[in-house]
Backbone as CSV, one residue per row, in Angstrom:
resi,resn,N_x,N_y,N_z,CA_x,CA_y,CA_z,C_x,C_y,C_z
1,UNK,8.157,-20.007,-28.707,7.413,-20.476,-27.535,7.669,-19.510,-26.374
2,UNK,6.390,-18.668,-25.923,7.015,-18.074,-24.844,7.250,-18.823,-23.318
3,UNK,7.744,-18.106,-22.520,7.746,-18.278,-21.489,6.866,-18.573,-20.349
4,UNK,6.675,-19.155,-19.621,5.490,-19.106,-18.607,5.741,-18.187,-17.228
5,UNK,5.393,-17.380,-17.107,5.835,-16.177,-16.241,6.118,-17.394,-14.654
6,UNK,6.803,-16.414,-14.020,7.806,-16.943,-12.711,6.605,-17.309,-11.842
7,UNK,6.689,-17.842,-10.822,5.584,-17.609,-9.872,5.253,-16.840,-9.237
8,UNK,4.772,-16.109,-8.902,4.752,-14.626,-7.583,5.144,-14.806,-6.412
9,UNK,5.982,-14.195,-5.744,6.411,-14.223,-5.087,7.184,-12.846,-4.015
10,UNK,6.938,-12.825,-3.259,7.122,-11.326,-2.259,8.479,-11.433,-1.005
11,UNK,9.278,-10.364,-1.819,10.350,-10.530,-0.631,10.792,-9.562,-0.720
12,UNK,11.172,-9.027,0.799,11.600,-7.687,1.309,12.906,-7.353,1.388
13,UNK,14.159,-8.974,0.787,15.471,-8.542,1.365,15.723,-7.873,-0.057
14,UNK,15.496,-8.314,-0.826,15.905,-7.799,-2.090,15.585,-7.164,-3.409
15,UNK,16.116,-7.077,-4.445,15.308,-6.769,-5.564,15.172,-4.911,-5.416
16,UNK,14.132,-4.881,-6.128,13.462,-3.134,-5.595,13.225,-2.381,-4.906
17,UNK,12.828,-3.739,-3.588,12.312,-3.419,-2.548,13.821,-2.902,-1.551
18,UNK,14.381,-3.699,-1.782,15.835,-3.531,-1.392,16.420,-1.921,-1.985
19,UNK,16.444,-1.931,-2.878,17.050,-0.404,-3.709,16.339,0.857,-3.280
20,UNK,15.118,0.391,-3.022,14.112,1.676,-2.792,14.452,2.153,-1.228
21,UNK,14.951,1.055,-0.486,15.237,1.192,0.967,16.574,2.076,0.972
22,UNK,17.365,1.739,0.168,18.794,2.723,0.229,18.770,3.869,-0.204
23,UNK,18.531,3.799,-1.722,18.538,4.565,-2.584,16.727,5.832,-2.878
24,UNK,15.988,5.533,-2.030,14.772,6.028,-2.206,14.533,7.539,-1.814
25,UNK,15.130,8.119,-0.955,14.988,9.374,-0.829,14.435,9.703,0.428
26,UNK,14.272,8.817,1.021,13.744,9.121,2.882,12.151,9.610,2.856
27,UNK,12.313,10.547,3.828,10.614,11.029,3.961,10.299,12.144,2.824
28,UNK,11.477,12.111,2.017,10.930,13.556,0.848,10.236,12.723,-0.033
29,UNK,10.029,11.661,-0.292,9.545,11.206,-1.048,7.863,10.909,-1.369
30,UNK,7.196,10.676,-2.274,5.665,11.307,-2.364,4.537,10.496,-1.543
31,UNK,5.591,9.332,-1.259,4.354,8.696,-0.055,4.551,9.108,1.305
32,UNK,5.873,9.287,1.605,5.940,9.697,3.135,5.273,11.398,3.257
33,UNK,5.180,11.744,2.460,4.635,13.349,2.565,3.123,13.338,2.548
34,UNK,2.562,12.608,1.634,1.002,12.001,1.924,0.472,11.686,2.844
35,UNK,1.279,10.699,3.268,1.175,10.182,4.775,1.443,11.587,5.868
36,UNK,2.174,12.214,5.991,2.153,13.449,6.522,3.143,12.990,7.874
37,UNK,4.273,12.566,7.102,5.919,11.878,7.823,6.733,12.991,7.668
38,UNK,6.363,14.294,8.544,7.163,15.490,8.497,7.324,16.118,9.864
39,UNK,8.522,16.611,10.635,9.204,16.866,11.682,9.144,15.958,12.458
40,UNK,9.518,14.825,12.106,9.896,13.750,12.572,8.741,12.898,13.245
41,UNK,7.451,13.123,12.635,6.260,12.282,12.663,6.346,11.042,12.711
42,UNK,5.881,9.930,13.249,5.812,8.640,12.889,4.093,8.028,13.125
43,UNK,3.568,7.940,12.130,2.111,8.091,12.589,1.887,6.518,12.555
44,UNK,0.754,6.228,12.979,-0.017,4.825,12.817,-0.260,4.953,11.946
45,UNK,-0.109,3.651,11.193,-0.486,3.558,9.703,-1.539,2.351,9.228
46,UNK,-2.612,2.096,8.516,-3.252,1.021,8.354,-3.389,1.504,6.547
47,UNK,-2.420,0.202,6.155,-2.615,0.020,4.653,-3.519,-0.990,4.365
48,UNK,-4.726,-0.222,3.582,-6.122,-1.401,3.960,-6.251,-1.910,2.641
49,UNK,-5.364,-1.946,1.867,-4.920,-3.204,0.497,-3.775,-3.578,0.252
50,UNK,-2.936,-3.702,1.309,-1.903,-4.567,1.294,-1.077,-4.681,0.253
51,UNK,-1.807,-5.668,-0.764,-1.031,-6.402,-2.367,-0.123,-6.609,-1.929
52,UNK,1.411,-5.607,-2.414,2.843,-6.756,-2.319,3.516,-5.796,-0.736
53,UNK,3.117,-5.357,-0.470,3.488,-4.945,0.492,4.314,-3.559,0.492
54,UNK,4.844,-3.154,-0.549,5.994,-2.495,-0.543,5.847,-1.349,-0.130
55,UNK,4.478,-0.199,-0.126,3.819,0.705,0.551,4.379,1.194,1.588
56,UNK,4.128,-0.165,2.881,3.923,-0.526,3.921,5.196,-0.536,4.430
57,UNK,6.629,-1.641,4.319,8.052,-1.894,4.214,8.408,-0.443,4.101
58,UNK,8.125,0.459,3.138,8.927,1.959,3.341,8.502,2.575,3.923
59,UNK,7.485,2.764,4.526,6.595,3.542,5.436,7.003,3.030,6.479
60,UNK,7.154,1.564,6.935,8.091,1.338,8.371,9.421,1.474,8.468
61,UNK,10.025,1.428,7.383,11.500,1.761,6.786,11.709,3.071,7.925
62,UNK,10.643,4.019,7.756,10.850,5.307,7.738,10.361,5.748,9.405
63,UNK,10.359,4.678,10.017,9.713,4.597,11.352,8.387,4.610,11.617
64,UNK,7.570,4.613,10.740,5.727,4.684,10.868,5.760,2.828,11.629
65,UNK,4.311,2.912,12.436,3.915,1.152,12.761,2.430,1.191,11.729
66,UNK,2.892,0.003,11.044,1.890,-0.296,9.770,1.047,-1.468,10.215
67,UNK,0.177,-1.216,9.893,-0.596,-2.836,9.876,-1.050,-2.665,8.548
68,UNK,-0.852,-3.749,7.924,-1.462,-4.104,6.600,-2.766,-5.004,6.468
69,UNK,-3.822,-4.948,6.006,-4.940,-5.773,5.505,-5.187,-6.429,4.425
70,UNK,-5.039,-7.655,4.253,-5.309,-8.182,3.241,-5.902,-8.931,2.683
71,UNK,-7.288,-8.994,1.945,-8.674,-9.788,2.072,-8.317,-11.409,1.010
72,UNK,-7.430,-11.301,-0.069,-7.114,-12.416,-0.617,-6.221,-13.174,-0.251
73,UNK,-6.909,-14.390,-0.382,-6.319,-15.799,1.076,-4.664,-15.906,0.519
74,UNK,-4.733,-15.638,-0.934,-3.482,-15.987,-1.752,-2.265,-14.666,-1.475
75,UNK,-2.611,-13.763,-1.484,-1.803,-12.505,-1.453,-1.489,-12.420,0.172
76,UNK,-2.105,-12.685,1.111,-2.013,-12.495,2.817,-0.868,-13.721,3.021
77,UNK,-1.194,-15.296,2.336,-0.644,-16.299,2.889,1.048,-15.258,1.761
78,UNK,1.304,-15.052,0.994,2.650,-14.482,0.476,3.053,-13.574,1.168
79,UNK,2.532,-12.572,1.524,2.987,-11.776,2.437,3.657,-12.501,3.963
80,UNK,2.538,-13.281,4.352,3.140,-13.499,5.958,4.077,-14.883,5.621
81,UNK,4.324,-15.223,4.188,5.865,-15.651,4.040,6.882,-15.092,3.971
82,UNK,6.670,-13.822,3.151,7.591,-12.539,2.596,8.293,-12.083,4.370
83,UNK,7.549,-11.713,5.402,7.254,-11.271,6.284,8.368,-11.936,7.151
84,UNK,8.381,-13.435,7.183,8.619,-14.307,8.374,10.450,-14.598,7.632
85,UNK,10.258,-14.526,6.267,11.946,-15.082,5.988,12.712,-13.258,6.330
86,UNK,11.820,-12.377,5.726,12.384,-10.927,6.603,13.154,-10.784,7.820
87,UNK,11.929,-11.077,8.428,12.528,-11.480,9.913,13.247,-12.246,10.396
88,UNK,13.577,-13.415,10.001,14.505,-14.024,9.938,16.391,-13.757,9.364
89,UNK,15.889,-13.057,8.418,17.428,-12.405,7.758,18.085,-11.202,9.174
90,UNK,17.141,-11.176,10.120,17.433,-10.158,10.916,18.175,-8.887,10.121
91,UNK,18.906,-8.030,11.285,19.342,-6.930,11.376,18.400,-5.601,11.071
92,UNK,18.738,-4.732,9.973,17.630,-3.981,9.742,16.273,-4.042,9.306
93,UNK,16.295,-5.317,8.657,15.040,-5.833,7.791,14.379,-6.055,8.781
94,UNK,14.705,-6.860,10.045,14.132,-7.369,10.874,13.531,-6.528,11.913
95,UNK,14.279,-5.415,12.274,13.722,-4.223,12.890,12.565,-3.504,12.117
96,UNK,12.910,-3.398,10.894,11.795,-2.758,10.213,10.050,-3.775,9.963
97,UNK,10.456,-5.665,10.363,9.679,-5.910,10.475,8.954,-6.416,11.586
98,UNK,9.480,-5.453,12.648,8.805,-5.578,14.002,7.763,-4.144,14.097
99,UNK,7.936,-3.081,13.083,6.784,-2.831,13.092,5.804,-2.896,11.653
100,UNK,5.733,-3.662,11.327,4.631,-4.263,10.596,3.653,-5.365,10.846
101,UNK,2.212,-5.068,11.540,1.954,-6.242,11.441,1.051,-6.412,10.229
102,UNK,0.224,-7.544,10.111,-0.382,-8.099,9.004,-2.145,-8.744,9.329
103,UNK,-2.958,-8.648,9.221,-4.528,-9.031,9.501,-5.201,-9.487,7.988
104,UNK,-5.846,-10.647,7.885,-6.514,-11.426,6.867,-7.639,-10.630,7.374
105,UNK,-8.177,-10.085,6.130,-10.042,-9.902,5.990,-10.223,-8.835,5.145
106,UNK,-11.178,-7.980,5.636,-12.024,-7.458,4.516,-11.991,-5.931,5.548
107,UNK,-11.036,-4.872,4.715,-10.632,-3.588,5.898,-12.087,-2.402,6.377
108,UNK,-13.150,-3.114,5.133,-14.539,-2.080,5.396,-15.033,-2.667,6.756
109,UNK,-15.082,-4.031,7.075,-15.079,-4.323,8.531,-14.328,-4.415,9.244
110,UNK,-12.948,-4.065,9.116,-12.047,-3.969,10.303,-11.594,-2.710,10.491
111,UNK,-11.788,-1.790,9.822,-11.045,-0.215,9.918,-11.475,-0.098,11.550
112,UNK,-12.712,-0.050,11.630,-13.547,0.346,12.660,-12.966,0.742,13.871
113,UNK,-12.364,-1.129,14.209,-11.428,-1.325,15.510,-9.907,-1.134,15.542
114,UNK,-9.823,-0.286,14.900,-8.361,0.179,14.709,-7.948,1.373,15.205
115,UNK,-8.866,2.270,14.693,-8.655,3.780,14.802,-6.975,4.155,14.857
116,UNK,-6.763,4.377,13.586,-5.372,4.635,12.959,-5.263,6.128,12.966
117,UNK,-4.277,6.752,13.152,-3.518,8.343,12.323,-4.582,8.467,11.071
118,UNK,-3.545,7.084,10.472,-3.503,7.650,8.612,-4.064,6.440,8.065
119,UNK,-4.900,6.284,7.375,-5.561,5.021,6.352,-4.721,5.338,4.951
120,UNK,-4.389,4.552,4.398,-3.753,4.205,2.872,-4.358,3.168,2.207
121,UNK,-5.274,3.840,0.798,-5.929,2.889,0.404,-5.585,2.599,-1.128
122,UNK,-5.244,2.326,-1.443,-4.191,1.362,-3.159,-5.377,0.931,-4.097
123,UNK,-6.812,1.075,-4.112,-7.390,-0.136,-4.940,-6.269,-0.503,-6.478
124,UNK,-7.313,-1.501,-6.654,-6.970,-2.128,-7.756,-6.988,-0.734,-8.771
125,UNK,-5.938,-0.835,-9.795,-6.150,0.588,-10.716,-7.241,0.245,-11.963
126,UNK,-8.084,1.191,-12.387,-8.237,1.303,-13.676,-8.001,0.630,-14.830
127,UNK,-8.350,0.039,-15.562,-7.470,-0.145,-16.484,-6.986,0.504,-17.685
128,UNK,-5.768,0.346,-17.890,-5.125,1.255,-18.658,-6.101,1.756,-20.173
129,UNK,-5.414,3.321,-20.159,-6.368,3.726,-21.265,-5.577,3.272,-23.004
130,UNK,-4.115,2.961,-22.898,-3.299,3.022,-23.978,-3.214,1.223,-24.076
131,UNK,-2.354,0.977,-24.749,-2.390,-0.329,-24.935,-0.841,-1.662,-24.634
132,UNK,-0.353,-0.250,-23.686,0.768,-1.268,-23.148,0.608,-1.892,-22.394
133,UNK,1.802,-2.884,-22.543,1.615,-4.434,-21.431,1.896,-3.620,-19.965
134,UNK,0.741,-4.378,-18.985,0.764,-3.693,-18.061,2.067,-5.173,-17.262
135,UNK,3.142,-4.763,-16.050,4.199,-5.132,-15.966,3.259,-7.052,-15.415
136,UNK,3.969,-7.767,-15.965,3.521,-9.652,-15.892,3.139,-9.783,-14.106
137,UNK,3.604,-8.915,-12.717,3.714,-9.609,-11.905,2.244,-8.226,-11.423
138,UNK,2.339,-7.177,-11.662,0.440,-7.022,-11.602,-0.746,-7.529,-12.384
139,UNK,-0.262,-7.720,-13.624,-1.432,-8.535,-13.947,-1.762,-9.988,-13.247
140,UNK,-0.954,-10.473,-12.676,-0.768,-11.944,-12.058,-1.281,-11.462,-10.633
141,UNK,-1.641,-10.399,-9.560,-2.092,-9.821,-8.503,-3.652,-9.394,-9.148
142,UNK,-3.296,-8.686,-10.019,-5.048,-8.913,-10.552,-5.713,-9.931,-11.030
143,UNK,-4.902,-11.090,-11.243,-5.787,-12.274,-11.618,-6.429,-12.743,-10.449
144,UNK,-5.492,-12.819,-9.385,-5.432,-13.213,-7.945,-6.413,-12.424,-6.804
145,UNK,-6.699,-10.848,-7.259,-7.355,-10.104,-6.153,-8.399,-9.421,-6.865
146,UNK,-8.537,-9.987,-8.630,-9.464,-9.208,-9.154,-10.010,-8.302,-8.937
147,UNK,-10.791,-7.663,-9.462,-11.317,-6.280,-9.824,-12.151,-5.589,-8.615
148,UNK,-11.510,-4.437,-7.674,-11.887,-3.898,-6.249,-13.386,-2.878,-6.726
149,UNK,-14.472,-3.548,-6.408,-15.695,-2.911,-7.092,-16.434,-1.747,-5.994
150,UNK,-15.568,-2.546,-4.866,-15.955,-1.684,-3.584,-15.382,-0.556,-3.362
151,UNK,-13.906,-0.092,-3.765,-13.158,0.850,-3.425,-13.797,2.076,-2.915
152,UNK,-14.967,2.736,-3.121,-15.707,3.708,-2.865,-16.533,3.884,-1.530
153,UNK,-16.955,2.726,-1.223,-17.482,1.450,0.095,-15.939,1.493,1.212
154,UNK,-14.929,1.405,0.548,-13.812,1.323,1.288,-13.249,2.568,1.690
155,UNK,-13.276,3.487,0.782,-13.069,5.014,1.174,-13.497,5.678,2.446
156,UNK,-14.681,5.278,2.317,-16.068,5.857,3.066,-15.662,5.237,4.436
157,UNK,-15.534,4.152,4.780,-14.641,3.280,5.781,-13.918,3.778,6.375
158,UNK,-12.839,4.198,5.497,-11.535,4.875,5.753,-11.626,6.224,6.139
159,UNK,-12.687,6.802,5.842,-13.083,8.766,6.092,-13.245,8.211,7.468
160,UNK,-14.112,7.681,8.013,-14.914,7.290,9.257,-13.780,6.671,10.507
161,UNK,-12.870,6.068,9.941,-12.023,5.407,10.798,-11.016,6.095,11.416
162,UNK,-10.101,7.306,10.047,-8.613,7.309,10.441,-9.203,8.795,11.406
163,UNK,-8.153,8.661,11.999,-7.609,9.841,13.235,-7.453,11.584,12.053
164,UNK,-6.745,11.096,11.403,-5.839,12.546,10.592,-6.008,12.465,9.097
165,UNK,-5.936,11.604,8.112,-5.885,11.577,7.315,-6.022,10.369,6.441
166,UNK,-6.853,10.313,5.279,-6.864,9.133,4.696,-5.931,9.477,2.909
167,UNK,-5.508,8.498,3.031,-4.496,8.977,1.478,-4.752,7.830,0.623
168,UNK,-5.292,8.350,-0.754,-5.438,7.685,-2.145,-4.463,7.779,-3.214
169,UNK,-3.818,6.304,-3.227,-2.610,5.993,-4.224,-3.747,5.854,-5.352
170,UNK,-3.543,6.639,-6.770,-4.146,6.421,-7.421,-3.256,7.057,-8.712
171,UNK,-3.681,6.338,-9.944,-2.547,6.596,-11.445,-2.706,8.413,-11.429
172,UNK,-1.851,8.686,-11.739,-1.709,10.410,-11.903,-2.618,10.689,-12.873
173,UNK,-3.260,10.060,-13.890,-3.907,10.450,-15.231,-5.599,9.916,-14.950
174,UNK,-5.904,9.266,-14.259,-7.507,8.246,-13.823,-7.900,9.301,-13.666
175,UNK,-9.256,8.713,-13.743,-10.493,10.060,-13.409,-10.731,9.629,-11.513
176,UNK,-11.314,10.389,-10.981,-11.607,10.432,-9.967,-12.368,9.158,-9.475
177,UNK,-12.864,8.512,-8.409,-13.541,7.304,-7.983,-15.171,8.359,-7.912
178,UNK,-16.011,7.526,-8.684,-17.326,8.595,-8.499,-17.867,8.494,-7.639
179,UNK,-18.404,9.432,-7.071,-19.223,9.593,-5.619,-17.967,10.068,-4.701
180,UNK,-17.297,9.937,-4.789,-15.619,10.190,-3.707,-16.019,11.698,-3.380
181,UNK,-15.576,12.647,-2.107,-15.800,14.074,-2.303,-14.467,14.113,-2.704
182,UNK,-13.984,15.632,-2.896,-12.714,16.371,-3.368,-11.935,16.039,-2.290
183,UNK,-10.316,15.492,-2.967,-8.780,15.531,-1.545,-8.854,16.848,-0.936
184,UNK,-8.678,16.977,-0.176,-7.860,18.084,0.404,-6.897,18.960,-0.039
185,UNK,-5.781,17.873,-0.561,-4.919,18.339,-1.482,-4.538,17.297,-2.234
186,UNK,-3.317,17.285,-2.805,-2.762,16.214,-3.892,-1.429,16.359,-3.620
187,UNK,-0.540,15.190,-3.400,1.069,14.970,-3.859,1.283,14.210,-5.216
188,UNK,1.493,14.533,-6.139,2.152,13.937,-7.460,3.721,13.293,-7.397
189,UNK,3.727,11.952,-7.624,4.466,11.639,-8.127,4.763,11.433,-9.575
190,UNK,5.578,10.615,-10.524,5.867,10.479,-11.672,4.403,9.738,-12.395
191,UNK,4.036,8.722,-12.050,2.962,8.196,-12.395,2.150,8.044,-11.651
192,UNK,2.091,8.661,-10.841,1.054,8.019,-9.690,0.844,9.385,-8.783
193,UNK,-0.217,9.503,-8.398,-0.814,10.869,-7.266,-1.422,10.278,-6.443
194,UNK,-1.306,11.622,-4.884,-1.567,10.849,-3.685,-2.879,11.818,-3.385
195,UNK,-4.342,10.948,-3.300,-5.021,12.326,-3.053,-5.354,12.265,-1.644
196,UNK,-5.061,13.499,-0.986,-4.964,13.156,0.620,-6.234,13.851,1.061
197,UNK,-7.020,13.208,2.021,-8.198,13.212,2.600,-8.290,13.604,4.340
198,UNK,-7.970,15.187,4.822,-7.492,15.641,6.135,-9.657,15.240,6.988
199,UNK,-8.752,14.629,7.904,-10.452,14.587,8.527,-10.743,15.667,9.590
């Protein structure tokens, strides 16, 4: 009899999110360089798919002010729980979550009034080309935020909005989003590439 997976649930004191904060590697690492967190940069940041947040948490970790967007009622109401017991644990967590804020909706109509540095856009990935289990607590975010049909609609958003740069978290191996023009350049990480979009 298996198991019935945990409930989902988002928290910033601990776990990964916690390890990645100590142990992560500062701004050398492949998102803060995307983001373009170099000689002591701290840019505006608008992560305009949210999901679990964790993006966002190291990017303010690292001194950036994030606002996150998040259009599913279920994933926004976890976050601004994740968010509020954060803040509550005070000390560093709590500093780091004074600059994060958080906005419910839909970021192709809100980029607009923002005018950010840097846009960071996550869609939903691909689905896998091989046949491993993809990890129980994204498939349970994709049940929840299903399949991003717009991402391309959202790009286009994001070209138009940010100040400096728009950056695409996307699997290192996916084909390109069609219609998208060419990054600028690319940061590679292990599984995952950042394709960065200089405006």
């Amino acid at each position: 009899m298996t198991r019935p997976p945990k409930e989902l649930r988002i928290d910033f004191t601990s776990g990964a999110v916690a390890h990645r904060l100590r142990f992560g590697g500062g701004r050398g690492q492949a998102l803060p360089k995307a983001i373009g967190m170099k000689g002591g940069r701290s840019p505006d940041v608008v992560d305009a798919t949210a999901g679990f947040g964790r993006d966002s948490f190291l990017l303010a970790s690292l001194g950036a002010r994030v606002t996150m967007i998040e259009r599913s009622e279920r994933m926004f109401e976890l976050l601004q729980d994740a968010m509020e017991r954060a803040t509550s644990a005070g000390g560093d967590i709590a500093e780091i979550m004074s600059r994060m804020a958080l906005l419910h909706g839909d970021s192709i109509g809100l980029l607009g009034d923002l005018n950010p540095d840097v846009v960071l856009v996550d869609p939903m990935h691909p689905a896998r080309k091989n046949t491993a289990l993809v990890k129980i607590e994204m498939r349970q975010i994709r049940e929840i935020v299903g399949a991003d049909d717009d991402s391309l609609a959202l790009l286009e958003a994001a070209l138009a909005a940010a100040r400096n740069r728009v950056v695409l978290k996307w699997p290192q191996k996916a084909d390109p989003i069609p219609g998208l023009r060419l990054p600028s350049h690319r940061i590679n990480g292990k599984s995952t590439r950042y394709d960065v979009f200089m405006i």
